[in-house]
C-alpha beads as a LAMMPS data file, in Angstrom:
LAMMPS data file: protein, C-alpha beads

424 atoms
423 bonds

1 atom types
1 bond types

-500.0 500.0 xlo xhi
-500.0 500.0 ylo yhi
-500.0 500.0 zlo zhi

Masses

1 110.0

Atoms # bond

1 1 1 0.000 0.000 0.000
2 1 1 1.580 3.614 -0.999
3 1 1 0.512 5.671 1.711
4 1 1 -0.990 9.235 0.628
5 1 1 -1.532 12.187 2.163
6 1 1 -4.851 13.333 3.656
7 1 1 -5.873 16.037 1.222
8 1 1 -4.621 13.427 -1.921
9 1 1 -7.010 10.700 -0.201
10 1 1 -10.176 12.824 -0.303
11 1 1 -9.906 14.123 -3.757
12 1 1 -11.529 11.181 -4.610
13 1 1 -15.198 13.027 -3.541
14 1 1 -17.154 14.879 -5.862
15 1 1 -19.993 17.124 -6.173
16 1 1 -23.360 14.878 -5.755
17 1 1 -21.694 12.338 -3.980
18 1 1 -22.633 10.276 -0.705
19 1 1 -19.802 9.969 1.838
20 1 1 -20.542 7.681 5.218
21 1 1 -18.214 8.590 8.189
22 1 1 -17.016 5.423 10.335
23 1 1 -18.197 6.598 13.861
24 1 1 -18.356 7.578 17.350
25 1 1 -14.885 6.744 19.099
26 1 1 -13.546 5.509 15.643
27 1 1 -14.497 9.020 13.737
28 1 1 -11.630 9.464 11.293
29 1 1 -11.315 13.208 12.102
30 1 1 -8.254 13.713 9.580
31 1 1 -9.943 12.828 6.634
32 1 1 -13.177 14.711 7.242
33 1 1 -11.172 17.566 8.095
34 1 1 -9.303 17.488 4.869
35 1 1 -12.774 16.844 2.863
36 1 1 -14.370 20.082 4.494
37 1 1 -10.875 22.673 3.259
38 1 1 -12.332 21.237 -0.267
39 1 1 -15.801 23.033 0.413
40 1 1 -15.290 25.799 -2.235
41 1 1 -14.712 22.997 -5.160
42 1 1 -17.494 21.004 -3.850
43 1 1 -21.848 21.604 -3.920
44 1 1 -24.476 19.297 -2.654
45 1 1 -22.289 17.015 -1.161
46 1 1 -24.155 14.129 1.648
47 1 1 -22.600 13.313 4.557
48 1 1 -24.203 10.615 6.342
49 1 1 -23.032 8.948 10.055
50 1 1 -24.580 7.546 13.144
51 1 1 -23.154 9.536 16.105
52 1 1 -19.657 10.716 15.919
53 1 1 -17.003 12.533 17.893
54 1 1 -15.218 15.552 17.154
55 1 1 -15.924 18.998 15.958
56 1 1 -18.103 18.097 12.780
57 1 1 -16.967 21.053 10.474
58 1 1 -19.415 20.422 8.385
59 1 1 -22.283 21.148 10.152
60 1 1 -20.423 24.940 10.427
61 1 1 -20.106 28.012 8.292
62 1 1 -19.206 28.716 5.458
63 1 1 -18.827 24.845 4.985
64 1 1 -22.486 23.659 5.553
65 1 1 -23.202 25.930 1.933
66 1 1 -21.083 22.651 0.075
67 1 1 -22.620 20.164 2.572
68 1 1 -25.420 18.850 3.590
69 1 1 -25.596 16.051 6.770
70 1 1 -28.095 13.317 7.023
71 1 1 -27.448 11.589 10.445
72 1 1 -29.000 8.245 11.416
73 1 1 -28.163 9.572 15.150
74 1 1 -27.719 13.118 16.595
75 1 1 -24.765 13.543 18.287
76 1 1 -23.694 16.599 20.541
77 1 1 -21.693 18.293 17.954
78 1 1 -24.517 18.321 15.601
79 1 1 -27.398 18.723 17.969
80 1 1 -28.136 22.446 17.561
81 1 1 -27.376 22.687 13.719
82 1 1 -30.964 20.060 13.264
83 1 1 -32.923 23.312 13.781
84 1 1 -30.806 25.483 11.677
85 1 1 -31.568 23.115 8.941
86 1 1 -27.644 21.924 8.375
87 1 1 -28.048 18.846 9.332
88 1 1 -31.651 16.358 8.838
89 1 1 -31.939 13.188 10.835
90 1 1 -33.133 10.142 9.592
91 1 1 -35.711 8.346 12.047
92 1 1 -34.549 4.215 11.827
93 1 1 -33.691 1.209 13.799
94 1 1 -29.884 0.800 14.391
95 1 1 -30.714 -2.839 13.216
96 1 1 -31.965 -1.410 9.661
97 1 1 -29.346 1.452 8.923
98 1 1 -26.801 -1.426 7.307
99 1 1 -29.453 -2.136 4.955
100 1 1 -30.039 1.230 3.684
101 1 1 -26.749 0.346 2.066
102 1 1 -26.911 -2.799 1.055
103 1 1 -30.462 -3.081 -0.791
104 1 1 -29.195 0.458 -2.552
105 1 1 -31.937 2.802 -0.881
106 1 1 -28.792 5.139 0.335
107 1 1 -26.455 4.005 -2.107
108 1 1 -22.742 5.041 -0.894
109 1 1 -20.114 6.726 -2.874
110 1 1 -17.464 7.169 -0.995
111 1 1 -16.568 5.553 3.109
112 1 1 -14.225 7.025 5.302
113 1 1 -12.428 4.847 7.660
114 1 1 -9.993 5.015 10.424
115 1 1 -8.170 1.382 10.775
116 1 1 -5.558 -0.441 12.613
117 1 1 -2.402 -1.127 10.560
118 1 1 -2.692 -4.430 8.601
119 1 1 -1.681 -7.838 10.231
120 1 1 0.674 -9.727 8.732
121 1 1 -2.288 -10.870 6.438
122 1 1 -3.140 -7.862 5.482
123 1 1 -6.549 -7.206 7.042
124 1 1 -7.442 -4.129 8.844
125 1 1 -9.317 -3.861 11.558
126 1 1 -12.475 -1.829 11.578
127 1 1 -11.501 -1.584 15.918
128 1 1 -13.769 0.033 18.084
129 1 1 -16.977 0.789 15.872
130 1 1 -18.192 -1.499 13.381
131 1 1 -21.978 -0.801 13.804
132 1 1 -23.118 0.440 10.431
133 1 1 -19.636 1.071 9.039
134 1 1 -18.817 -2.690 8.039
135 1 1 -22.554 -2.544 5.245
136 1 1 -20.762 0.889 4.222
137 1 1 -17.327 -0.216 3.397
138 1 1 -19.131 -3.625 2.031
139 1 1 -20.834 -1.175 -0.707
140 1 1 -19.316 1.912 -1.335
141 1 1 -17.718 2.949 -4.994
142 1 1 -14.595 4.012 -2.753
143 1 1 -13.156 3.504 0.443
144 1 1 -10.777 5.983 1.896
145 1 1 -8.981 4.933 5.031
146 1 1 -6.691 6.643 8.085
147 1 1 -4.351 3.863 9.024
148 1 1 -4.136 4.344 12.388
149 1 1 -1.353 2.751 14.808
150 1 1 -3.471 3.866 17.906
151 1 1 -6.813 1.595 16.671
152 1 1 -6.958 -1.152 18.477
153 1 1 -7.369 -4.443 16.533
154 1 1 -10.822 -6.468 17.892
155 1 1 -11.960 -9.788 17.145
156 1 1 -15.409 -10.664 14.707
157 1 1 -16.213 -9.242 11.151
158 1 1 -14.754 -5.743 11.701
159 1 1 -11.779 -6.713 9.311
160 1 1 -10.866 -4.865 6.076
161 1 1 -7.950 -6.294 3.497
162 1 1 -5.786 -3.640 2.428
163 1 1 -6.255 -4.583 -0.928
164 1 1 -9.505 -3.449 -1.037
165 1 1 -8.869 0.184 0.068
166 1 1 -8.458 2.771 -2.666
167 1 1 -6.397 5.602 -0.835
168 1 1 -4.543 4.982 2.555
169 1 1 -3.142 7.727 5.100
170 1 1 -1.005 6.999 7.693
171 1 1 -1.906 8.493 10.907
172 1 1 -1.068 8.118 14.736
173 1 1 -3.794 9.728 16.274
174 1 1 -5.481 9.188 19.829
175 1 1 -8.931 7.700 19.609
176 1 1 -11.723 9.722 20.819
177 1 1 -12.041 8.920 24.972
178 1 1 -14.925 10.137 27.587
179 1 1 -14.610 10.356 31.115
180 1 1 -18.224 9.181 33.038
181 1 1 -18.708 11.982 35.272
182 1 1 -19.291 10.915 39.003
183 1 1 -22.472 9.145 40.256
184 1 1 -24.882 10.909 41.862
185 1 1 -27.098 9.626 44.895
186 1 1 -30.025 9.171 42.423
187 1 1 -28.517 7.473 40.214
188 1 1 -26.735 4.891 42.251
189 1 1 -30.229 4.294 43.493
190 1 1 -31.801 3.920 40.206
191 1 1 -28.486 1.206 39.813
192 1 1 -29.115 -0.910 42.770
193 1 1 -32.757 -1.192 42.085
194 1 1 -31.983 -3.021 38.511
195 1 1 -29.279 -4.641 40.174
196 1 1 -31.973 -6.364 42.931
197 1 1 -33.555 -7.922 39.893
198 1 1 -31.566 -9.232 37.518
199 1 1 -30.812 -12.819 37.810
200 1 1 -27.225 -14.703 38.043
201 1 1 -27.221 -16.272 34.341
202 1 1 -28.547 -13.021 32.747
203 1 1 -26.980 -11.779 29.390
204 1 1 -27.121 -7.803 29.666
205 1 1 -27.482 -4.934 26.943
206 1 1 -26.685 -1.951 28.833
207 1 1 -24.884 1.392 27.065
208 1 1 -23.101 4.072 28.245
209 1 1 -23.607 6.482 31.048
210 1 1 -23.968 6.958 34.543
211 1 1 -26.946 4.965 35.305
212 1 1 -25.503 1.386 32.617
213 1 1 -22.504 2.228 34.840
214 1 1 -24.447 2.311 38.534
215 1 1 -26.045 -1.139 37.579
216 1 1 -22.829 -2.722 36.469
217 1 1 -21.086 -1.393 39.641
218 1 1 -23.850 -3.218 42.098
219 1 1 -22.870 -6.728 40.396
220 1 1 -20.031 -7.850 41.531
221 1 1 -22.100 -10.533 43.572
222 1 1 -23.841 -11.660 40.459
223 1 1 -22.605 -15.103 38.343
224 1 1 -22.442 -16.246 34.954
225 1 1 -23.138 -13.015 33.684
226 1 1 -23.432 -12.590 29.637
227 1 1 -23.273 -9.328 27.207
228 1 1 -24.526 -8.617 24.134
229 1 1 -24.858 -5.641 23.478
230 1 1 -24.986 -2.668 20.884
231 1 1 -21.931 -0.999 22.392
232 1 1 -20.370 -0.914 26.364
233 1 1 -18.329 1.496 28.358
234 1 1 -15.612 1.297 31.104
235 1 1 -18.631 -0.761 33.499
236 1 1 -17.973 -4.302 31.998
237 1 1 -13.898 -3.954 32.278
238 1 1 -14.336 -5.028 36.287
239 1 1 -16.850 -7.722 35.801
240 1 1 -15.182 -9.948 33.169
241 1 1 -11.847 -9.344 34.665
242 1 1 -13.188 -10.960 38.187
243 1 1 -15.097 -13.751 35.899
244 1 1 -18.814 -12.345 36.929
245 1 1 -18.772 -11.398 33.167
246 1 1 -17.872 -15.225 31.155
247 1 1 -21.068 -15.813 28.780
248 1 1 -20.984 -19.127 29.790
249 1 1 -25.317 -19.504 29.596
250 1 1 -25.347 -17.637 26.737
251 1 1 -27.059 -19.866 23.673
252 1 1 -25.867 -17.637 21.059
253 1 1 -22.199 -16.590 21.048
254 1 1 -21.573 -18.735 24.224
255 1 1 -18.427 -17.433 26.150
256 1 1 -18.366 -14.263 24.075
257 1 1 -19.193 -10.507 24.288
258 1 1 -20.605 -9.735 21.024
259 1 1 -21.103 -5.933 20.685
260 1 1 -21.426 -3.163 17.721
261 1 1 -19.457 -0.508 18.897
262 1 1 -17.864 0.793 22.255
263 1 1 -16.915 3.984 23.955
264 1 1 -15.141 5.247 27.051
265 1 1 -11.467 5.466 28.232
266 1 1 -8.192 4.352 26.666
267 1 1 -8.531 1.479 29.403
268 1 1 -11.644 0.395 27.361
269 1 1 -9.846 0.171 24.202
270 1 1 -6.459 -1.639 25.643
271 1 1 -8.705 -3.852 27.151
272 1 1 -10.298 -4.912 23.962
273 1 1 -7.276 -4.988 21.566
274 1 1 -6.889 -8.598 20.482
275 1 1 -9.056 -9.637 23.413
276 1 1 -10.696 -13.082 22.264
277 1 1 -13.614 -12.638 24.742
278 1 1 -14.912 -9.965 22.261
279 1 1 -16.792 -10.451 19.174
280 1 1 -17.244 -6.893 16.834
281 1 1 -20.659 -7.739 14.960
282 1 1 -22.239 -5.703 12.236
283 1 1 -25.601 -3.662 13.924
284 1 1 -27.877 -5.909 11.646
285 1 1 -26.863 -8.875 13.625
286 1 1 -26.537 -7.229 16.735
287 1 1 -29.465 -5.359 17.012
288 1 1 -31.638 -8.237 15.268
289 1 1 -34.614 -9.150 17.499
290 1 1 -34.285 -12.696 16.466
291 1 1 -30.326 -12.819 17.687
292 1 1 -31.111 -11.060 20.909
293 1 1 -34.197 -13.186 21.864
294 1 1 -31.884 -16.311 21.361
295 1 1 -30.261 -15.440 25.040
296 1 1 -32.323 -16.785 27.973
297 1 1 -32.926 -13.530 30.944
298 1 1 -32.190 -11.163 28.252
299 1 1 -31.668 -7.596 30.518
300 1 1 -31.742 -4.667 28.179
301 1 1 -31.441 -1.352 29.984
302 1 1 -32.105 1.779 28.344
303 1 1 -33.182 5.650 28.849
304 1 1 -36.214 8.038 28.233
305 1 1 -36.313 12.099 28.171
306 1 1 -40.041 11.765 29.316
307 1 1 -42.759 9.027 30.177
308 1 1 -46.648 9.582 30.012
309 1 1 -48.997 7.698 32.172
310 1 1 -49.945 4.965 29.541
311 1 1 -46.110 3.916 29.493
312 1 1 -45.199 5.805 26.273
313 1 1 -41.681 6.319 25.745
314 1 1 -40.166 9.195 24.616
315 1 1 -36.221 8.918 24.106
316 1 1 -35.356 10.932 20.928
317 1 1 -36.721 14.124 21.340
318 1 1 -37.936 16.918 23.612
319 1 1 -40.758 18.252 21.599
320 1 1 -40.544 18.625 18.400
321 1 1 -36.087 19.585 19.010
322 1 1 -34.489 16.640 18.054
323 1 1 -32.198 15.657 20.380
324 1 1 -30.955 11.576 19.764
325 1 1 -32.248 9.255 17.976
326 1 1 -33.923 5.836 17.786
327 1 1 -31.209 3.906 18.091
328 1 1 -31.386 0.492 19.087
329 1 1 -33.821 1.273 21.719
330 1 1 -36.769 -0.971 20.087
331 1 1 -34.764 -3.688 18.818
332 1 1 -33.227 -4.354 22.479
333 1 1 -36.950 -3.878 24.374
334 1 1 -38.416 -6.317 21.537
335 1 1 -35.770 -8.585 21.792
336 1 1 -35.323 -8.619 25.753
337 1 1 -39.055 -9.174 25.813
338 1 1 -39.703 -11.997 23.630
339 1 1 -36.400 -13.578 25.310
340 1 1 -37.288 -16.337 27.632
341 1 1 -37.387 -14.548 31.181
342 1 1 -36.175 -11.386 29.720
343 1 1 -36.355 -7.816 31.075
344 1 1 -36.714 -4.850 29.007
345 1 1 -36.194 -1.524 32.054
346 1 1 -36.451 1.984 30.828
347 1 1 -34.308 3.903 33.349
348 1 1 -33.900 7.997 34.423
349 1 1 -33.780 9.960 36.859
350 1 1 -37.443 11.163 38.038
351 1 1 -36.593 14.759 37.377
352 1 1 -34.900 16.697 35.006
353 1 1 -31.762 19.238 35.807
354 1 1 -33.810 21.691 35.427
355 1 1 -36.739 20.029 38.178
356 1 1 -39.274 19.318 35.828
357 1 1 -40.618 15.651 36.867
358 1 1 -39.877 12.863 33.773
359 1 1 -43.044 11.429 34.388
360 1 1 -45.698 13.171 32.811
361 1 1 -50.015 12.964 32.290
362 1 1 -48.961 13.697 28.245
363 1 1 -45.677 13.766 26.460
364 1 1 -45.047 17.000 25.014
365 1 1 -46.595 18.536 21.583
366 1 1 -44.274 16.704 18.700
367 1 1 -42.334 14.751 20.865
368 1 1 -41.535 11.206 19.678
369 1 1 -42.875 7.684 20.919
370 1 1 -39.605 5.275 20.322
371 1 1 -41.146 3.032 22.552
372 1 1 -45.088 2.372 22.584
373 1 1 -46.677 1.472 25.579
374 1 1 -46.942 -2.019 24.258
375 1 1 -43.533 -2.391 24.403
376 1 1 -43.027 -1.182 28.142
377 1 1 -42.015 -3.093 31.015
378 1 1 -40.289 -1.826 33.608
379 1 1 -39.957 1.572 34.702
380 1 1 -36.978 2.333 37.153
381 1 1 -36.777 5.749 38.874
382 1 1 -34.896 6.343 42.016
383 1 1 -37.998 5.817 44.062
384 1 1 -38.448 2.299 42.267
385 1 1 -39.509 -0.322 39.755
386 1 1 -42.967 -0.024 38.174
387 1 1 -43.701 -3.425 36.423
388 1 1 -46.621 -2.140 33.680
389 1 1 -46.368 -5.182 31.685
390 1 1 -50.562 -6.688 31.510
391 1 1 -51.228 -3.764 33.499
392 1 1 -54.305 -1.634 32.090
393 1 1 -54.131 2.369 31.666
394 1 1 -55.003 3.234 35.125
395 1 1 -53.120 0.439 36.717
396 1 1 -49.918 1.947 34.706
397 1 1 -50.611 5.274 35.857
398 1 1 -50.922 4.018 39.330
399 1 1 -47.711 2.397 39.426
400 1 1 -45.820 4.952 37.693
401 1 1 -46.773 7.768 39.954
402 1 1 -45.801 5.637 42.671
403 1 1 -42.255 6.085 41.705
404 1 1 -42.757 10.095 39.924
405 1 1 -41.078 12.527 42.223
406 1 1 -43.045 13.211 45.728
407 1 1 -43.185 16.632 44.686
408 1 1 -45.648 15.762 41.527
409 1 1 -47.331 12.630 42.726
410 1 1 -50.745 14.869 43.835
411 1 1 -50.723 16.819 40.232
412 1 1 -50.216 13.841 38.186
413 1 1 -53.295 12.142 40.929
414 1 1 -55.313 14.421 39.831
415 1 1 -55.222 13.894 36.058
416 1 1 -55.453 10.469 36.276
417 1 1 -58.573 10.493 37.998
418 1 1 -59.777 13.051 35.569
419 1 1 -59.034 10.323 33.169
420 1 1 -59.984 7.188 34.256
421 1 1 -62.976 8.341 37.267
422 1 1 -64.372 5.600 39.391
423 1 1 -61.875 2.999 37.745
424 1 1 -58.920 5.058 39.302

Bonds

1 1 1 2
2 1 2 3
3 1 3 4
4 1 4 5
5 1 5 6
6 1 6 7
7 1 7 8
8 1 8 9
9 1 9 10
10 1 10 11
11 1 11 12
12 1 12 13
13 1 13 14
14 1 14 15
15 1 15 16
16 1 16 17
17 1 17 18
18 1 18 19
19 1 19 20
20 1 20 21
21 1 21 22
22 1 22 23
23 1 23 24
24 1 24 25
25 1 25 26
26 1 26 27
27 1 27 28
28 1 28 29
29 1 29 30
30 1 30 31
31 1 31 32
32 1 32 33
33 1 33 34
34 1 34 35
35 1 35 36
36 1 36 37
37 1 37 38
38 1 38 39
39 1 39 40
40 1 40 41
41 1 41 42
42 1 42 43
43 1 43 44
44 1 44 45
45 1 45 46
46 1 46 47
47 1 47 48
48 1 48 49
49 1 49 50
50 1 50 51
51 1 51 52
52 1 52 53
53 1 53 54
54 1 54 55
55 1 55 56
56 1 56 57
57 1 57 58
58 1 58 59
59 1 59 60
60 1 60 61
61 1 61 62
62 1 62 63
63 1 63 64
64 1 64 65
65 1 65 66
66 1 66 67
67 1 67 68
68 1 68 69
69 1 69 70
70 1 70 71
71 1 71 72
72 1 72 73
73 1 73 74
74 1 74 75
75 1 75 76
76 1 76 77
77 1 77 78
78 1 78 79
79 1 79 80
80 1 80 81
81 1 81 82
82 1 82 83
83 1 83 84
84 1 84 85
85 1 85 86
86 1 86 87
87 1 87 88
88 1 88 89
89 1 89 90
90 1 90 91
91 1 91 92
92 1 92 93
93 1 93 94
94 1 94 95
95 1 95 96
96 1 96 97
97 1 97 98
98 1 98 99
99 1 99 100
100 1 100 101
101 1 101 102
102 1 102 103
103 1 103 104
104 1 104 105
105 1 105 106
106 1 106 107
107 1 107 108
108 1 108 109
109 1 109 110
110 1 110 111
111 1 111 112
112 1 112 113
113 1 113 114
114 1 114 115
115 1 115 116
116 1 116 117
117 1 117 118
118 1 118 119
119 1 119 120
120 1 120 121
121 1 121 122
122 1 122 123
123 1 123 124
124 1 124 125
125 1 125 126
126 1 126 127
127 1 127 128
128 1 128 129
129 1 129 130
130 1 130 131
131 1 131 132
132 1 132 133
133 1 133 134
134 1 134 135
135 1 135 136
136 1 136 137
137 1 137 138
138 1 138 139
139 1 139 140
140 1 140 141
141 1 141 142
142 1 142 143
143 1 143 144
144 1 144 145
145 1 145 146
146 1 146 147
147 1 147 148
148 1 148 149
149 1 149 150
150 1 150 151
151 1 151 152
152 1 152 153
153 1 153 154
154 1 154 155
155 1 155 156
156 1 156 157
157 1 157 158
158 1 158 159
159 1 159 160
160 1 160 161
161 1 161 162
162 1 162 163
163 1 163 164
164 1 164 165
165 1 165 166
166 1 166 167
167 1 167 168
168 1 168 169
169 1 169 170
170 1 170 171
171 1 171 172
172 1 172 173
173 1 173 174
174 1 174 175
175 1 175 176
176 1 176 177
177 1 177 178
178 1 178 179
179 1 179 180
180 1 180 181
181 1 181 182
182 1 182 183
183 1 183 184
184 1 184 185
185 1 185 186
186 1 186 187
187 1 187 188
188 1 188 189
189 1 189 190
190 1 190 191
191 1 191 192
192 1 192 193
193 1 193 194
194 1 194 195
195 1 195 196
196 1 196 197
197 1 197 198
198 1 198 199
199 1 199 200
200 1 200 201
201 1 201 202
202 1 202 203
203 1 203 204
204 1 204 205
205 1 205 206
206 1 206 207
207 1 207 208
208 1 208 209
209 1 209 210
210 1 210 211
211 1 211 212
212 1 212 213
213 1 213 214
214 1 214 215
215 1 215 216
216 1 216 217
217 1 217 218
218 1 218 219
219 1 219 220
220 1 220 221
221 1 221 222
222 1 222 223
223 1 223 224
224 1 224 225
225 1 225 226
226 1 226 227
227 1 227 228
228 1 228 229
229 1 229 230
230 1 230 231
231 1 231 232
232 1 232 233
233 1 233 234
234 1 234 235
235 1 235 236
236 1 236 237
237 1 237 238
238 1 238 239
239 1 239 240
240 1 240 241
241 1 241 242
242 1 242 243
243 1 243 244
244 1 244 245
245 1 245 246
246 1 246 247
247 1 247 248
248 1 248 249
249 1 249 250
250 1 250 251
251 1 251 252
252 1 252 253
253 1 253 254
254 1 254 255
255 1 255 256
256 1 256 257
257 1 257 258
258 1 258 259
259 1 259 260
260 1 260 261
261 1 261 262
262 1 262 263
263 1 263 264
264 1 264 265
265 1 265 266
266 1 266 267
267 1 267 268
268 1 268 269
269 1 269 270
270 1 270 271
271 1 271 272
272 1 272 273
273 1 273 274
274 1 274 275
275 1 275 276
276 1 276 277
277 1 277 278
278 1 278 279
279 1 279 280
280 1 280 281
281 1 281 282
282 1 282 283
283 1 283 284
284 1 284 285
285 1 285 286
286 1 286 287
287 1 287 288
288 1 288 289
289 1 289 290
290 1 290 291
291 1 291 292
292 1 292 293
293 1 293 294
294 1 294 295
295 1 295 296
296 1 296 297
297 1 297 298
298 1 298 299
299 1 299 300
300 1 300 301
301 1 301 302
302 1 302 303
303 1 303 304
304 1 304 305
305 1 305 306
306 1 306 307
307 1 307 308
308 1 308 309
309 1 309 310
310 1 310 311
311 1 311 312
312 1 312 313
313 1 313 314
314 1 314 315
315 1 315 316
316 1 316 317
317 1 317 318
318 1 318 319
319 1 319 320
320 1 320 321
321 1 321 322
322 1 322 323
323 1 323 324
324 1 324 325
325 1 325 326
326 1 326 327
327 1 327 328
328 1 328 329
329 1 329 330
330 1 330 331
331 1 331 332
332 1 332 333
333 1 333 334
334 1 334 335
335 1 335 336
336 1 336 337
337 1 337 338
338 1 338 339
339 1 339 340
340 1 340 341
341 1 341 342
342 1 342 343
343 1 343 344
344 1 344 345
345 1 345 346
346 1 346 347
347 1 347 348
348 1 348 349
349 1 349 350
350 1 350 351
351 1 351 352
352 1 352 353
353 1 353 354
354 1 354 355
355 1 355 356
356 1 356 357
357 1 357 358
358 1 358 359
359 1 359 360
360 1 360 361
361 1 361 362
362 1 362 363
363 1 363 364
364 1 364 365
365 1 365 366
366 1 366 367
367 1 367 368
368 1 368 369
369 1 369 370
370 1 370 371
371 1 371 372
372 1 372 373
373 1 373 374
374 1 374 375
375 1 375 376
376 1 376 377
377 1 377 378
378 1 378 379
379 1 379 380
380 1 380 381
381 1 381 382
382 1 382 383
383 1 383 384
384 1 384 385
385 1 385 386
386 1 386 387
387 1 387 388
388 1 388 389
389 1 389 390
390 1 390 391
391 1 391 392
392 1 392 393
393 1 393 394
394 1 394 395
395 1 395 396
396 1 396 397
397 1 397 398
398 1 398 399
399 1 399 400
400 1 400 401
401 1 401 402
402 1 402 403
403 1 403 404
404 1 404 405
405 1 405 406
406 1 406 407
407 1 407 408
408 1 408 409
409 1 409 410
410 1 410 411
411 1 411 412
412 1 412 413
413 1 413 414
414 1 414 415
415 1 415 416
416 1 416 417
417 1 417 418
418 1 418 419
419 1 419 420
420 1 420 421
421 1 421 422
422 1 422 423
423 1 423 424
């Protein structure tokens, strides 16, 4: 391979076409910032990601006037450009967004990559996101790639021969790390709740953040604990190290973590470099109800911004701003659900910074339902567990204000027995 430079590598885009950024920790920054010092030779060029780190130039001016941004998941650095209109989002499964690629309905042009130098076989590793990236590099007319001798190389499909890529750079660059800030009282809470009722034997899907990170900290107890998962953080590190974390009743992908994507420290990513306990899998199989279900005690943790009293779930918006995404919220519920002795928990905090209570009579005009209230199970505040699953609408909103915040249980009383009379 004859190494190029950055600005050389990204020639290779044109006006019109469709360029898909690897993402989140794996965002090859280098490239994209080579590809946006083109913008005044290039028009009505697509950028399309899931979340990704970095500054997103893109999204900026004078750049956004050559670029527009189609994101299958809002990150932070594009969040307030949605409104602006330089950047769109894309509501869709994580399980789906690989096959916007391959059945040609978001046919790619051009992939950028950031990669671990070859092996002495020549394959690259895709390291620590493979999620939609491995469909995009799979398809795409051209595939532009940072080799990167700070990507650490992970086990599973994630792998790339160098043959195949058109125009390599060689980088050393530091991939992207977050630090979890502290736990706070609720939180911890919230974490030893879940922790009270998930079984020894489970097989988790739990993300990142302080409350994935409170359950995961309450475990140590636990045995025979299994992962898979659409990504992990720094939580899991402890748990396989002392063996609570093995996979060993797993019935798909026994004695393995099989995971999309991760994110966290650099102790994350040393820990997973050439770490045959992990298995990278593309977010079709991952996220694929039918995989996930195959687990016995399936646990699939994940968040809301707001809850009404039916159960609705409302995780990708707040109102009609945009804030996330979809993500693989659904798939996991689904899957944890139909799993034999599964648990699908929606966790938060009952309050917001700002002290306006999560559990509401109505979510908010335009905000969206990612999970309906068919879906719901359990509900986990800091002042519980509400189990709504073959509950009816005024048995939900009974247990749900039993764990609202004290200072909104009378308000959200009062609605409910607007809305349901004698029955409530």
């Amino acid at each position: 391979m004859n190494y190029v430079s950055a600005e050389e590598a990204v020639a290779v885009v044109q006006s019109g076409h469709r360029v898909y950024l690897h993402g989140a920790a794996a965002t090859p920054n280098i490239l994209v910032n080579a590809l946006v010092e083109r913008y005044e030779s290039l028009k009505d060029v697509e950028i399309c990601h899931v979340h990704t780190e970095g500054p997103a130039k893109y999204v900026h001016e004078p750049y956004c006037q050559s670029f527009h941004v189609n994101n299958f998941f809002i990150g932070e650095n594009v969040r307030p450009f949605i409104s602006t209109g330089n950047a769109q989002y894309v509501p869709i499964f994580l399980s789906e967004i690989p096959y916007l690629f391959r059945r040609k309905i978001l046919p790619i042009d051009v992939v950028m990559i950031n990669v671990s130098p070859p092996d002495r076989h020549g394959y690259c590793s895709l390291g620590v996101s493979v999620e939609a990236t491995l469909a995009a590099v799979e398809t795409a007319k051209y595939i532009i790639a940072q080799i990167n001798d700070q990507m650490p190389r992970t086990q599973g499909d994630g792998n790339i021969h160098i043959s195949k890529i058109h125009k390599a750079v060689q980088v050393s660059e530091a991939i992207h790390a977050v630090k979890l800030p502290a736990l706070s009282e609720d939180e911890a809470r919230i974490g030893k709740y879940i922790a009270e009722i998930i079984e020894d034997g489970s097989c988790l899907q739990m993300g990142i953040g302080a409350i994935p990170n409170a359950v995961l900290s309450q475990m140590t107890g636990h045995k025979n604990l299994g992962v898979h998962t659409e990504m992990f953080s720094d939580g899991i590190i402890p748990l396989v190290k002392s063996g609570v974390i093995n996979g060993s009743n797993k019935k798909n992908n026994r004695n393995k973590i099989v995971t999309s994507f991760m994110l966290g420290s650099k102790a994350l990513y040393d820990f997973v470099d050439e770490n045959p306990i992990l298995r990278m899998k593309d977010a079709a199989y991952v996220n694929d109800t039918a995989n996930i279900r195959k687990n016995k005690k399936v646990v699939a943790i994940n968040s809301a911004i707001e809850i009404d009293l039916t159960g609705q779930v409302c995780a990708d918006s707040i109102g009609t701003r945009m804030y996330s995404g979809v993500g693989g919220q659904m798939d996991f519920m689904r899957g944890a659900s139909l799993s034999e002795g599964g648990k699908p928990i929606i966790a938060m905090t009952s309050m917001t910074a700002k002290g306006m209570s999560k559990i509401v009579p109505f979510l908010k005009q335009g905000a969206g339902v990612v999970s309906t209230r068919g879906h719901v199970h359990y509900i986990a505040t800091e002042y519980g567990i509400a189990d709504l699953y073959g509950k009816n609408l005024a048995q939900r909103a009974k247990a749900l204000i039993g764990i609202a915040h004290p200072d909104v249980r009378e308000s959200l009383e009062k609605y409910a027995y607007e809305l349901y009379g004698k029955v409530w």
